[in-house]
Backbone atoms as SQL, in Angstrom:
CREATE TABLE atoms (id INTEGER PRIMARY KEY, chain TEXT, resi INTEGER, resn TEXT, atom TEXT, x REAL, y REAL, z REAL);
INSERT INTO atoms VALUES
  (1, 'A', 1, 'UNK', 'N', 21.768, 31.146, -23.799),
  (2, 'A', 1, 'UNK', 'CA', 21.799, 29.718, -23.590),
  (3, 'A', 1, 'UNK', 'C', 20.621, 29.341, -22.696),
  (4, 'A', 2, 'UNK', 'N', 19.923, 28.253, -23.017),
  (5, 'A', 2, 'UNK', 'CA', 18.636, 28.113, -22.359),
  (6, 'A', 2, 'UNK', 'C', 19.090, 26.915, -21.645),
  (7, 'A', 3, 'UNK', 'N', 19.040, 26.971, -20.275),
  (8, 'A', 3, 'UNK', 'CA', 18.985, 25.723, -19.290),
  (9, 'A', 3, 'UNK', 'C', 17.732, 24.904, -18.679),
  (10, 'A', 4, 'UNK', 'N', 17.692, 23.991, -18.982),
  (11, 'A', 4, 'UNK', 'CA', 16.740, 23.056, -18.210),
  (12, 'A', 4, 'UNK', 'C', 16.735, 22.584, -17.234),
  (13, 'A', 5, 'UNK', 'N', 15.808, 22.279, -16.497),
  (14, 'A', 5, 'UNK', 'CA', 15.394, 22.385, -15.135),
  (15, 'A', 5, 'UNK', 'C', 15.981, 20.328, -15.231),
  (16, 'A', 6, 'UNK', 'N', 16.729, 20.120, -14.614),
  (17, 'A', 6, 'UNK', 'CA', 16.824, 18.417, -14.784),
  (18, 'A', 6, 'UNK', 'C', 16.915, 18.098, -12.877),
  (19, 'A', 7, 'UNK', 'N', 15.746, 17.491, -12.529),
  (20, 'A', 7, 'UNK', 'CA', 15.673, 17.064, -11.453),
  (21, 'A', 7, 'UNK', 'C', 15.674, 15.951, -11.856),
  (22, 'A', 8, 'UNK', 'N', 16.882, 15.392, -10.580),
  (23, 'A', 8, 'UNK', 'CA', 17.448, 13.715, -10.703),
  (24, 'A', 8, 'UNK', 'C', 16.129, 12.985, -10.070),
  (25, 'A', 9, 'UNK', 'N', 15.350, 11.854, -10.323),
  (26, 'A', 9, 'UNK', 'CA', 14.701, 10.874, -9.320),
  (27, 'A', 9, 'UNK', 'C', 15.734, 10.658, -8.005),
  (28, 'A', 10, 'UNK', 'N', 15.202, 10.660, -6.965),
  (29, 'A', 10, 'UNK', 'CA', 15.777, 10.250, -5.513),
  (30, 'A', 10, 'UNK', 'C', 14.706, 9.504, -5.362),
  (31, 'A', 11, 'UNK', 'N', 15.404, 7.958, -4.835),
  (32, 'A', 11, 'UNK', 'CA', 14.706, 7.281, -4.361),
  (33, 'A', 11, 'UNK', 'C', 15.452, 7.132, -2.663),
  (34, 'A', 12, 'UNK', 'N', 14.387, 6.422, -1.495),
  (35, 'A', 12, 'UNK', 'CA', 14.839, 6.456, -0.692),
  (36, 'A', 12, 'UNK', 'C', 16.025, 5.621, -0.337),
  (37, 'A', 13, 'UNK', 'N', 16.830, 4.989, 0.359),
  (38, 'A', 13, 'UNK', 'CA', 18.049, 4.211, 0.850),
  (39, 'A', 13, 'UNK', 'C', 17.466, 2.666, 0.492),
  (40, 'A', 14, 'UNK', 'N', 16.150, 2.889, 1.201),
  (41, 'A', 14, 'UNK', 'CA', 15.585, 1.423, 1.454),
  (42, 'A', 14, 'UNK', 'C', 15.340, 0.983, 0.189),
  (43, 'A', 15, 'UNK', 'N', 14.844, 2.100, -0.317),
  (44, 'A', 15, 'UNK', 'CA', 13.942, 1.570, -1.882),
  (45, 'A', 15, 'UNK', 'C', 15.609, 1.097, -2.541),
  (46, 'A', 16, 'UNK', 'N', 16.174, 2.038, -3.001),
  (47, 'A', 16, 'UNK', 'CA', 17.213, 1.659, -3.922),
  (48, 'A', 16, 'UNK', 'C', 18.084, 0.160, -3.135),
  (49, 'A', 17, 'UNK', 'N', 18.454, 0.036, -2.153),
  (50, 'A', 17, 'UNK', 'CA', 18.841, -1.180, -1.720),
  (51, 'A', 17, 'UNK', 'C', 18.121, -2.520, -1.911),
  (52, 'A', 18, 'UNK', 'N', 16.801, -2.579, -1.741),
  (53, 'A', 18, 'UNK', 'CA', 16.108, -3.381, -2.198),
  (54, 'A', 18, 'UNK', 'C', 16.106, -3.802, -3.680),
  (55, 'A', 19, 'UNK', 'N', 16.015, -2.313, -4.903),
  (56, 'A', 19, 'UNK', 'CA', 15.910, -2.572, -6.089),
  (57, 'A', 19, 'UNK', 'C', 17.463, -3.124, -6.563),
  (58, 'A', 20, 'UNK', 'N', 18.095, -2.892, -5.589),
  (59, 'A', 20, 'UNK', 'CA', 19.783, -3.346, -6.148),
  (60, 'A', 20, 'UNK', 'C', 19.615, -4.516, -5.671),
  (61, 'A', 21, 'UNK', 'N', 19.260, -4.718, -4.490),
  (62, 'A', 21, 'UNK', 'CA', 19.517, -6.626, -3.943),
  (63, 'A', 21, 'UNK', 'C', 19.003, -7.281, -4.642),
  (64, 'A', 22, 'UNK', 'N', 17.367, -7.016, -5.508),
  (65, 'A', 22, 'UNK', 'CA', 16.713, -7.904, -6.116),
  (66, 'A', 22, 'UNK', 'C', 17.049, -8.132, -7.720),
  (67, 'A', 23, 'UNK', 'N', 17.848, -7.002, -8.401),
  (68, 'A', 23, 'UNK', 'CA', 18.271, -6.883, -9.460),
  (69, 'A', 23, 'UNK', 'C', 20.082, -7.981, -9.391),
  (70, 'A', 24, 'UNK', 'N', 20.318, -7.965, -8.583),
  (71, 'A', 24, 'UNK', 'CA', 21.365, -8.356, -8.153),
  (72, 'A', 24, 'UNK', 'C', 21.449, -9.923, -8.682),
  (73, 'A', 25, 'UNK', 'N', 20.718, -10.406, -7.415),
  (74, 'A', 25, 'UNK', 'CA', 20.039, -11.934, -7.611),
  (75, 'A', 25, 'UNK', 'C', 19.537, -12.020, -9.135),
  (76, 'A', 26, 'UNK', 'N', 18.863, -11.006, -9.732),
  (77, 'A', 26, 'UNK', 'CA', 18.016, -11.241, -11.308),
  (78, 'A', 26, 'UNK', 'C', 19.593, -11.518, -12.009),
  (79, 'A', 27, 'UNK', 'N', 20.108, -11.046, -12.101),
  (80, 'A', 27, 'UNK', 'CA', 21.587, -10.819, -12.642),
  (81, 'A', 27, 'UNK', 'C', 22.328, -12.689, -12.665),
  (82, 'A', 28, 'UNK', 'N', 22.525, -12.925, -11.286),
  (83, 'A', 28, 'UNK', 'CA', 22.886, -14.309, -11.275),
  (84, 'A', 28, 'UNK', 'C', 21.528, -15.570, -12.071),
  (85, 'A', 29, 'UNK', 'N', 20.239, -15.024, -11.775),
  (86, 'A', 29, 'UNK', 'CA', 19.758, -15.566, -12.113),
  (87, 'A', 29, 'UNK', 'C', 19.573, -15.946, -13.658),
  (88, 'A', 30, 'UNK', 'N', 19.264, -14.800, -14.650),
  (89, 'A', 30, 'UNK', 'CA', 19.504, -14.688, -15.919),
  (90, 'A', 30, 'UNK', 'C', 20.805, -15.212, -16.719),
  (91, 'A', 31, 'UNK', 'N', 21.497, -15.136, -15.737),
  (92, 'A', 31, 'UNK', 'CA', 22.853, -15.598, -15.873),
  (93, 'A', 31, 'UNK', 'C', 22.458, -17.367, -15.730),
  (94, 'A', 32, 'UNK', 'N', 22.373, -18.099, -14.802),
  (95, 'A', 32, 'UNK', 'CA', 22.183, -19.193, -14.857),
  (96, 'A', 32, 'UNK', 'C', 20.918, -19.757, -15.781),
  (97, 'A', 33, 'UNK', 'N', 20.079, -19.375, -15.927),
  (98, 'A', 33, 'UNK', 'CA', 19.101, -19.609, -16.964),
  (99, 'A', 33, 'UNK', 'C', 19.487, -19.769, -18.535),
  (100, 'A', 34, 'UNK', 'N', 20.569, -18.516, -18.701),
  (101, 'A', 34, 'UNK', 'CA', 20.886, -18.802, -19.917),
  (102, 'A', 34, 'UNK', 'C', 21.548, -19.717, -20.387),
  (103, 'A', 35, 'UNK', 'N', 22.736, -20.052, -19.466),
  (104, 'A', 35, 'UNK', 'CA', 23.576, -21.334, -19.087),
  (105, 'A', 35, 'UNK', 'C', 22.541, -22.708, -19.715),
  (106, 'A', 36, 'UNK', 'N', 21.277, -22.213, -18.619),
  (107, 'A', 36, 'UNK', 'CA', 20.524, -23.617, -18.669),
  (108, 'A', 36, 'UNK', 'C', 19.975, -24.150, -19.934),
  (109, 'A', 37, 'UNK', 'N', 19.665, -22.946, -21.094),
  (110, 'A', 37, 'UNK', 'CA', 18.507, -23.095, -22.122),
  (111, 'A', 37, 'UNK', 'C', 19.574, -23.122, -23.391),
  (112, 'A', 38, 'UNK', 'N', 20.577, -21.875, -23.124),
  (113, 'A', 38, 'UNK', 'CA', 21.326, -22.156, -24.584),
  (114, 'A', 38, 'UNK', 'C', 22.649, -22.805, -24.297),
  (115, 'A', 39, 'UNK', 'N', 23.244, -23.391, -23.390),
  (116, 'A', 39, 'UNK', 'CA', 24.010, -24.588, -23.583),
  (117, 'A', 39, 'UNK', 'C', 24.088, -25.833, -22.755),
  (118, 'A', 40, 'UNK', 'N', 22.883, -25.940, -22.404),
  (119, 'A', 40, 'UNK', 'CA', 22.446, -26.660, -21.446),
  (120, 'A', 40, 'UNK', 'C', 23.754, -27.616, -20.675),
  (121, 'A', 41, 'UNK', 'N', 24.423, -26.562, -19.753),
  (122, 'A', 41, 'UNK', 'CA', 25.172, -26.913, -18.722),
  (123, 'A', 41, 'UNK', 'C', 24.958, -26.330, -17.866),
  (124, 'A', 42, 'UNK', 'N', 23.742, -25.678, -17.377),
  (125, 'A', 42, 'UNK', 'CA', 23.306, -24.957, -16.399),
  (126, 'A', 42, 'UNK', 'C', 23.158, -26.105, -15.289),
  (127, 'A', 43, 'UNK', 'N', 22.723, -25.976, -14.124),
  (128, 'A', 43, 'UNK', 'CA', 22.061, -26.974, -12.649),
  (129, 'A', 43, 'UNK', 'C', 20.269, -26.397, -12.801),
  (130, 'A', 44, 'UNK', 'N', 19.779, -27.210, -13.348),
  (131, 'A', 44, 'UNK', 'CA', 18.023, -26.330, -13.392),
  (132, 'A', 44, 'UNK', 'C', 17.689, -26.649, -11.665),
  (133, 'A', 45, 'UNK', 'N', 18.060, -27.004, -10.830),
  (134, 'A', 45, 'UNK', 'CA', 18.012, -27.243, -9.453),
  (135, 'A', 45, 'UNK', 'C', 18.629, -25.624, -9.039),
  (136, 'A', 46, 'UNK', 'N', 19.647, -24.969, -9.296),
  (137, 'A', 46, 'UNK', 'CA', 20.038, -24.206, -8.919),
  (138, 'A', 46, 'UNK', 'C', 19.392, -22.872, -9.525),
  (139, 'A', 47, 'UNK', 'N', 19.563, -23.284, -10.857),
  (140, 'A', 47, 'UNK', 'CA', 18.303, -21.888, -11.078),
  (141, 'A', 47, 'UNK', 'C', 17.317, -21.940, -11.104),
  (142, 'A', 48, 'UNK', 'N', 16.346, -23.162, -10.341),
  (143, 'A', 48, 'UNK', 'CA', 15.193, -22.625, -9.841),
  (144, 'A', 48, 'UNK', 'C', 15.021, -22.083, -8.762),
  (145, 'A', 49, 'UNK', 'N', 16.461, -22.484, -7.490),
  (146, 'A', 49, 'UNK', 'CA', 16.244, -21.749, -6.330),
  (147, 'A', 49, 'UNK', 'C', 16.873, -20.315, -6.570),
  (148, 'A', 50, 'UNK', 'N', 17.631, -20.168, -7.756),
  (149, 'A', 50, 'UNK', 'CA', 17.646, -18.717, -7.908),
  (150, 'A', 50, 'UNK', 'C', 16.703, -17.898, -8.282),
  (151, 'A', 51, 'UNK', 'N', 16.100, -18.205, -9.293),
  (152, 'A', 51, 'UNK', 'CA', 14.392, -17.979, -9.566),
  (153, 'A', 51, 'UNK', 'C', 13.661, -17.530, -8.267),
  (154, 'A', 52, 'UNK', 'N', 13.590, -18.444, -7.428),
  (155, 'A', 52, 'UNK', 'CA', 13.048, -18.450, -6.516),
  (156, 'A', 52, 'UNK', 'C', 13.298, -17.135, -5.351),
  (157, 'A', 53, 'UNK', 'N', 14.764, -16.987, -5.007),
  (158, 'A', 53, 'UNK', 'CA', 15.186, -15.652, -4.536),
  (159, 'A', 53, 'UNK', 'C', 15.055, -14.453, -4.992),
  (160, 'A', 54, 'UNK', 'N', 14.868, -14.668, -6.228),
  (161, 'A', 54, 'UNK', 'CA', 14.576, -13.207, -6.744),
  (162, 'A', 54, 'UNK', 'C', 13.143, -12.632, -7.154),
  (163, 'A', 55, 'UNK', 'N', 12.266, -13.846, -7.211),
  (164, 'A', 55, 'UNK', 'CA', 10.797, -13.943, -7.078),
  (165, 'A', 55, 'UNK', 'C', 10.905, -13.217, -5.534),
  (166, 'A', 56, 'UNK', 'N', 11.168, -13.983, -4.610),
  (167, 'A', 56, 'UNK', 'CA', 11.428, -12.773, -3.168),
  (168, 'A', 56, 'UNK', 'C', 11.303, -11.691, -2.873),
  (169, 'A', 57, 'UNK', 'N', 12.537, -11.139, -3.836),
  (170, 'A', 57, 'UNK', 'CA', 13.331, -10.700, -3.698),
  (171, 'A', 57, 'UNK', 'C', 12.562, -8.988, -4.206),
  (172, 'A', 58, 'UNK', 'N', 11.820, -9.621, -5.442),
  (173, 'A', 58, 'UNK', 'CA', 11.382, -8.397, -6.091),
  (174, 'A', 58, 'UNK', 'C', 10.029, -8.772, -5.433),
  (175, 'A', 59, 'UNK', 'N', 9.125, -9.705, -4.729),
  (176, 'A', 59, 'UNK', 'CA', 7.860, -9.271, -3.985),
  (177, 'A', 59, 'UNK', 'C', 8.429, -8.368, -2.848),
  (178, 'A', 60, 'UNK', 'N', 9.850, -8.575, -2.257),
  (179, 'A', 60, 'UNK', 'CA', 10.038, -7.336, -1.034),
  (180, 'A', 60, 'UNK', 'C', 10.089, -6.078, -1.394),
  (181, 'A', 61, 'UNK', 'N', 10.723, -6.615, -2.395),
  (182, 'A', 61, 'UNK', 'CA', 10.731, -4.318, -3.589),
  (183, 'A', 61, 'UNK', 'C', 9.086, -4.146, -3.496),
  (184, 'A', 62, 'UNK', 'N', 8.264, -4.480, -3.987),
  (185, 'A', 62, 'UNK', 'CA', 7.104, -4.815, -4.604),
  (186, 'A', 62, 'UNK', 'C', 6.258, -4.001, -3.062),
  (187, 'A', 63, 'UNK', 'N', 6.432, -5.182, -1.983),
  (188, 'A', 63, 'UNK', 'CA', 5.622, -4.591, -0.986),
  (189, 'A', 63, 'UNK', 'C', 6.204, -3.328, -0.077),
  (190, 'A', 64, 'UNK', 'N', 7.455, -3.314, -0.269),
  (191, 'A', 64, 'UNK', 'CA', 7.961, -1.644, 0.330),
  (192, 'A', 64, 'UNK', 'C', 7.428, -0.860, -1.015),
  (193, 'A', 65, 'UNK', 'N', 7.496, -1.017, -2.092),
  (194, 'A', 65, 'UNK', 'CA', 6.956, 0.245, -2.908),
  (195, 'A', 65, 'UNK', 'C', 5.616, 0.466, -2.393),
  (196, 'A', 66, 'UNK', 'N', 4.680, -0.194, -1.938),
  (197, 'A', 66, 'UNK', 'CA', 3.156, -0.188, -2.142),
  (198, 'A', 66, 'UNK', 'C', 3.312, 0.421, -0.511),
  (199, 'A', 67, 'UNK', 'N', 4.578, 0.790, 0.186),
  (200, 'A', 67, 'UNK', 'CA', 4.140, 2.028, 1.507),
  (201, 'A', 67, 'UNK', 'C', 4.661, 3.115, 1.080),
  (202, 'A', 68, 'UNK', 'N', 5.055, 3.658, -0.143),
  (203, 'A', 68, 'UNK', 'CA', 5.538, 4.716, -0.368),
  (204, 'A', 68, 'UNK', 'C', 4.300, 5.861, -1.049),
  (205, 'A', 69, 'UNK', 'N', 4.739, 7.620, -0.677),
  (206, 'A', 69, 'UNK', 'CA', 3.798, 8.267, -1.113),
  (207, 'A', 69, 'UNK', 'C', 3.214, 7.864, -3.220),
  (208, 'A', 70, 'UNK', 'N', 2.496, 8.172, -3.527),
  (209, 'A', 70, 'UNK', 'CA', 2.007, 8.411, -4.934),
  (210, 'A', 70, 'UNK', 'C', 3.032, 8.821, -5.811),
  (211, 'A', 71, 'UNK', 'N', 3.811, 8.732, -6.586),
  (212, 'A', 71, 'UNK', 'CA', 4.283, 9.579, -7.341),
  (213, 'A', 71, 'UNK', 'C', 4.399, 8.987, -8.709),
  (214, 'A', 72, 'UNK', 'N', 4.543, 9.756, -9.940),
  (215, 'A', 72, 'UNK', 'CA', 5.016, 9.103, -11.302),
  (216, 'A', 72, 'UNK', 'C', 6.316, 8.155, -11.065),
  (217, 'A', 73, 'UNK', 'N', 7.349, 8.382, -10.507),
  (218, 'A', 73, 'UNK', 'CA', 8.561, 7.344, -10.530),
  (219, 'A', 73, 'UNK', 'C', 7.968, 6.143, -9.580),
  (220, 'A', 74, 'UNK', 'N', 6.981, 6.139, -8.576),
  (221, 'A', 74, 'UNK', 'CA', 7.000, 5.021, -7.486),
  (222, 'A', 74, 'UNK', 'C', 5.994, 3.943, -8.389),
  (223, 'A', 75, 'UNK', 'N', 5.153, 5.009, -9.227),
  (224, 'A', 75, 'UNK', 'CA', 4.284, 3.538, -10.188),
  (225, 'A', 75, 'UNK', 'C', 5.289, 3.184, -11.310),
  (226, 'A', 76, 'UNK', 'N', 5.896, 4.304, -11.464),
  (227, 'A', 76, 'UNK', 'CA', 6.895, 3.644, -13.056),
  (228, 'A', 76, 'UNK', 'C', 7.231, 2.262, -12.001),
  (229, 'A', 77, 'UNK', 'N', 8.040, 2.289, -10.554),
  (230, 'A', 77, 'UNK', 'CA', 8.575, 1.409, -10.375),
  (231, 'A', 77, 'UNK', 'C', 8.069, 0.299, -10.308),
  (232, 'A', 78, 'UNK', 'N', 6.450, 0.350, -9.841),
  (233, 'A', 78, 'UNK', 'CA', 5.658, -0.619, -9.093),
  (234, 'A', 78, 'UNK', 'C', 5.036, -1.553, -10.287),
  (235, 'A', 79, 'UNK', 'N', 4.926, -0.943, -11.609),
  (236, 'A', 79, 'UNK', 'CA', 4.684, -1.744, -13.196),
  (237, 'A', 79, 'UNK', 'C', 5.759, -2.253, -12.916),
  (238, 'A', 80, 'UNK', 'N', 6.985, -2.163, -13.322),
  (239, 'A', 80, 'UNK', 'CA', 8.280, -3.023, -13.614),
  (240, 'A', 80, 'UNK', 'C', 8.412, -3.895, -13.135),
  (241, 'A', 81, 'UNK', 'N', 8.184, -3.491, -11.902),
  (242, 'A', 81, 'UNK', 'CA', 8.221, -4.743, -10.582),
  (243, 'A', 81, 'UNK', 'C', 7.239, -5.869, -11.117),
  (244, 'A', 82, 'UNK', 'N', 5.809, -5.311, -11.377),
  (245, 'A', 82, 'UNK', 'CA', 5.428, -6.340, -11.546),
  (246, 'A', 82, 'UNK', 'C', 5.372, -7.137, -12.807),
  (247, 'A', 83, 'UNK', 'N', 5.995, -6.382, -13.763),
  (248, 'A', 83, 'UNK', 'CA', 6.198, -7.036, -14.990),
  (249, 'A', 83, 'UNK', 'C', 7.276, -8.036, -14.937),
  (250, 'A', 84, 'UNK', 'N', 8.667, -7.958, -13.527),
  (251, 'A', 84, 'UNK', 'CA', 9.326, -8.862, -13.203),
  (252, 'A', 84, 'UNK', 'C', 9.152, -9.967, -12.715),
  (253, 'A', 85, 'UNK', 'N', 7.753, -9.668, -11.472),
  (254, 'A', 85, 'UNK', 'CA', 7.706, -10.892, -10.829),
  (255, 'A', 85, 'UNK', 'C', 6.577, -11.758, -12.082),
  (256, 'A', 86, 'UNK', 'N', 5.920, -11.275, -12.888),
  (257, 'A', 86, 'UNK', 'CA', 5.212, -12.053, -14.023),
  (258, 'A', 86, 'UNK', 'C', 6.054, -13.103, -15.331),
  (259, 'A', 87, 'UNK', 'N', 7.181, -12.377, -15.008),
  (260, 'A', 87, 'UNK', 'CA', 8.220, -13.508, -15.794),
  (261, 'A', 87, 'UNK', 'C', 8.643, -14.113, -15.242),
  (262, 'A', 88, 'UNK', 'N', 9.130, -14.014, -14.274),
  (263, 'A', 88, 'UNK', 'CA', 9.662, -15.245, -13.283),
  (264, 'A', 88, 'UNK', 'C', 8.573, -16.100, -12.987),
  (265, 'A', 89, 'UNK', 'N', 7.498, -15.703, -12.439),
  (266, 'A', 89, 'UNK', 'CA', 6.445, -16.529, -12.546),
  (267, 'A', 89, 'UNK', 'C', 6.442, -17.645, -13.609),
  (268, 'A', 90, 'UNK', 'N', 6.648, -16.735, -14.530),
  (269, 'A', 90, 'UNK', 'CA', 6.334, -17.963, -16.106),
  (270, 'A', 90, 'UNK', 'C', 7.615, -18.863, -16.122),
  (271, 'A', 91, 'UNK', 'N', 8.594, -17.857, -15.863),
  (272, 'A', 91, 'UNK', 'CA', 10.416, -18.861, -15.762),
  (273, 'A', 91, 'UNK', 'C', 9.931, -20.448, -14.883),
  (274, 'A', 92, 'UNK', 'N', 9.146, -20.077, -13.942),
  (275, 'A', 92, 'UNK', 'CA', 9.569, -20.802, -12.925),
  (276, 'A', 92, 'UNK', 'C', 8.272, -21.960, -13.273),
  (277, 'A', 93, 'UNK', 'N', 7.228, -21.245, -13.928),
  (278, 'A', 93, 'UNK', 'CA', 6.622, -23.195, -14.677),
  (279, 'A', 93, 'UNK', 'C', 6.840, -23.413, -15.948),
  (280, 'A', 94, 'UNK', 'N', 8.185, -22.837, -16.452),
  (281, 'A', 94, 'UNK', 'CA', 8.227, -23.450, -17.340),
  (282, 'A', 94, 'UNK', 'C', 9.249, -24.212, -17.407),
  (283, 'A', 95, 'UNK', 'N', 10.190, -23.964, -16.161),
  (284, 'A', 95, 'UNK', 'CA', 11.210, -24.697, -15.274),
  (285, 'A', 95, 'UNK', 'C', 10.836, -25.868, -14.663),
  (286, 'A', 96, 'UNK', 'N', 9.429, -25.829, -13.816),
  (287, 'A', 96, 'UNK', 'CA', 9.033, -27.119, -13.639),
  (288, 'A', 96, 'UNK', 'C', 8.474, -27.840, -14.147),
  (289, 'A', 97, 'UNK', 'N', 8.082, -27.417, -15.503),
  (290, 'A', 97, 'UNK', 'CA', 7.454, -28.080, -16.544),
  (291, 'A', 97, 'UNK', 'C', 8.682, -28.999, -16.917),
  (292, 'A', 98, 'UNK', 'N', 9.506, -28.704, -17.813),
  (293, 'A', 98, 'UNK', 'CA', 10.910, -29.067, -18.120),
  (294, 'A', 98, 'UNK', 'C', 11.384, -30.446, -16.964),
  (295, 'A', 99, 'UNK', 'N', 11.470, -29.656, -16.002),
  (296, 'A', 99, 'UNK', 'CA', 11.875, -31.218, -14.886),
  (297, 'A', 99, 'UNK', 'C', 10.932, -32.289, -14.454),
  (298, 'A', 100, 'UNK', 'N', 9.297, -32.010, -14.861),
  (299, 'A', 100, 'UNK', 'CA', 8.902, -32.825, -15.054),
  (300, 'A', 100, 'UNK', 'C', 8.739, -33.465, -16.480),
  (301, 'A', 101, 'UNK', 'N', 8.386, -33.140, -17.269),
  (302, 'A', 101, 'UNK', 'CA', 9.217, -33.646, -18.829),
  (303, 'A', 101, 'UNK', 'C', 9.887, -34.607, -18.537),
  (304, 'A', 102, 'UNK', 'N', 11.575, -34.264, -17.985),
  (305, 'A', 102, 'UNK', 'CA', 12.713, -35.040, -17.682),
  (306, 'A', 102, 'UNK', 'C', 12.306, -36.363, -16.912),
  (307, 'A', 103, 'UNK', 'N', 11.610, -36.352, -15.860),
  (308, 'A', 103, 'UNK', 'CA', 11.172, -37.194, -14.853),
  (309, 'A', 103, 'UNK', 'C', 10.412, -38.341, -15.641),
  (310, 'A', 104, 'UNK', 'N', 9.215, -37.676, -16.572),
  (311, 'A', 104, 'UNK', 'CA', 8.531, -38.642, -17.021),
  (312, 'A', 104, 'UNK', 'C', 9.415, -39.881, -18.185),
  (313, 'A', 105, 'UNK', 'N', 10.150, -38.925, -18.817),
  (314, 'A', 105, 'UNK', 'CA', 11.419, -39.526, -19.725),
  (315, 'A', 105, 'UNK', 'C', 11.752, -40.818, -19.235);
């Protein structure tokens, strides 16, 4: 029987608390967004300040990753990250696009 060597990723306390707090908030947030777009009974007031926390939320993941040593898992993380905060980015003008839309209405 041939066994493989399977080393788990360990991330540190800080790191994983951070990636849970900010995934956390993404969670409510995605959650209210969807509310907002496919049955529009969402608060777009509320999920932009959720938007907004988790834009935070994942620049704090973002800048604790960028003190950690080099490794393949710390850039896997540090792409994701920023492939997160690049959608929210876009969430969030295309959120204020939308309420201004409404305004001009």
């Amino acid at each position: 029987m041939k066994v493989h060597n399977c080393s788990a990723v360990r991330l540190s306390l800080t790191t994983t608390r951070l990636q849970s707090a900010a995934h956390a908030i993404g969670d409510q947030y995605y959650r209210s967004l969807s509310d907002l777009l496919c049955s529009h009974l969402g608060d777009e007031k509320g999920c932009e300040e959720l938007a907004a926390a988790y834009l935070n939320a994942l620049e704090d993941l973002g800048t604790h990753l960028s003190t950690l040593k080099k490794s393949k898992e710390v850039s896997l993380l540090k792409i994701a990250t920023g492939r997160y905060i690049d959608l929210v980015h876009d969430d969030l003008k295309m959120l204020q696009k939308t309420r201004s839309k409404k305004k001009a209405a």
